[in-house]
C-alpha positions as CSV (number, residue, x, y, z in Angstrom):
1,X,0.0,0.0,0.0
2,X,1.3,3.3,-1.4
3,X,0.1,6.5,0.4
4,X,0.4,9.8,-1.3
5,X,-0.5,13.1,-0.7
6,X,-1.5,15.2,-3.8
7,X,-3.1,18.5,-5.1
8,X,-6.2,17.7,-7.1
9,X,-7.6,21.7,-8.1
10,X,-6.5,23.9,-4.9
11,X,-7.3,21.0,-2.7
12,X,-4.4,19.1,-0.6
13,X,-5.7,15.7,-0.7
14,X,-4.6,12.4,0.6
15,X,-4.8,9.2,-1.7
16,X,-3.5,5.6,-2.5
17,X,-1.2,4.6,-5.8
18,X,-3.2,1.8,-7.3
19,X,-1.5,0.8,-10.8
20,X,-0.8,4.0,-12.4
21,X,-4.4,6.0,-10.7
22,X,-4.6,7.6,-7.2
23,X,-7.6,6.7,-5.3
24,X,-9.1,9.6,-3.4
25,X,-9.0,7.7,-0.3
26,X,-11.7,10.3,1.9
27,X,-14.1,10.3,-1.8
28,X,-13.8,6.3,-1.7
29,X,-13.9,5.7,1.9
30,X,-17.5,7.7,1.7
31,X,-18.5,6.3,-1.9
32,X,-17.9,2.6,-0.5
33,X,-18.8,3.2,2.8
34,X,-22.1,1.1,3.2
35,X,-20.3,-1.7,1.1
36,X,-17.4,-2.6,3.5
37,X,-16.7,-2.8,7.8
38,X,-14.7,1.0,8.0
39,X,-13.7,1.5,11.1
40,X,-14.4,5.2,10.6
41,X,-17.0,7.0,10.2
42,X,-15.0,9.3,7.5
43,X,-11.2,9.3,6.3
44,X,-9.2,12.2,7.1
45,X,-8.1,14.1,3.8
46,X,-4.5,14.8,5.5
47,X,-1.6,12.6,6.0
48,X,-1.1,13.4,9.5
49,X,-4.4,13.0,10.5
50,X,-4.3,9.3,9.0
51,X,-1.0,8.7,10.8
52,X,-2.5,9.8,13.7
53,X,-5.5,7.5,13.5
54,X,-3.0,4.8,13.3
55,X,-4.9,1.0,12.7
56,X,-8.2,2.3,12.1
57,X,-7.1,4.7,9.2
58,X,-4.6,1.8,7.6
59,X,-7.8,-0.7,8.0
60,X,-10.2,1.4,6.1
61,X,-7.4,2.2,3.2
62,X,-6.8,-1.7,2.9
63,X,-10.4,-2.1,2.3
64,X,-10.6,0.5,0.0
65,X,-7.5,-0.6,-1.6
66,X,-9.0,-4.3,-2.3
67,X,-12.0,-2.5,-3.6
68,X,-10.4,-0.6,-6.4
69,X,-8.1,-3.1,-7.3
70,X,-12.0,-5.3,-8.0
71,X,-13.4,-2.3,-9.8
72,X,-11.4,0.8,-11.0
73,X,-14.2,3.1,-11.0
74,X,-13.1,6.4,-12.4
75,X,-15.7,8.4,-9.9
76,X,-12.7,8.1,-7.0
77,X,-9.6,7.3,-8.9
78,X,-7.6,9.8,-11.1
79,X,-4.4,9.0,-13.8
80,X,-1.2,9.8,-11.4
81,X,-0.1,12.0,-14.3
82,X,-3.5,14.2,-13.8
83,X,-2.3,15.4,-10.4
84,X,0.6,17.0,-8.4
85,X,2.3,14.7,-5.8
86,X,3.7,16.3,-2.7
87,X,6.5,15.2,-0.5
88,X,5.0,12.9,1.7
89,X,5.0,14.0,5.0
């Protein structure tokens, strides 16, 4: 699992690198949320706000993860090259 964080419009964003896309991991999480066991009730759109939700946060992104790598639906996943990566941390 891949985490990035990423500018998509003005918007700091935190996602996953699934293949060459990056899954929106708070548009997911909420798209897919009555479809799998999260742990959270939403998923942070920071970095440091997933690192600090520690096992719940890296539950919820492998479920998401498993879910897009089923069905790469374009309404939460965007080409890598479509978006700005930012240093990680």
């Amino acid at each position: 699992m891949k985490f990035v964080s990423y500018v998509s419009g003005v918007q700091e964003r935190v996602g996953l690198l699934v293949g060459s896309h990056i899954v929106d991991l708070e548009l997911a999480h909420h798209t897919l949320r009555h479809e799998h066991a999260f742990q959270l009730g939403r998923f942070p759109s920071d970095i440091l706000d997933v690192l600090e939700l520690g096992n719940a946060a890296l539950h919820d992104a492998r479920l998401v993860e498993e879910a897009c790598r089923k069905s790469m639906d374009d309404a939460y996943m965007l080409p890598a090259d479509h978006v700005t990566l930012l240093s990680p941390v």
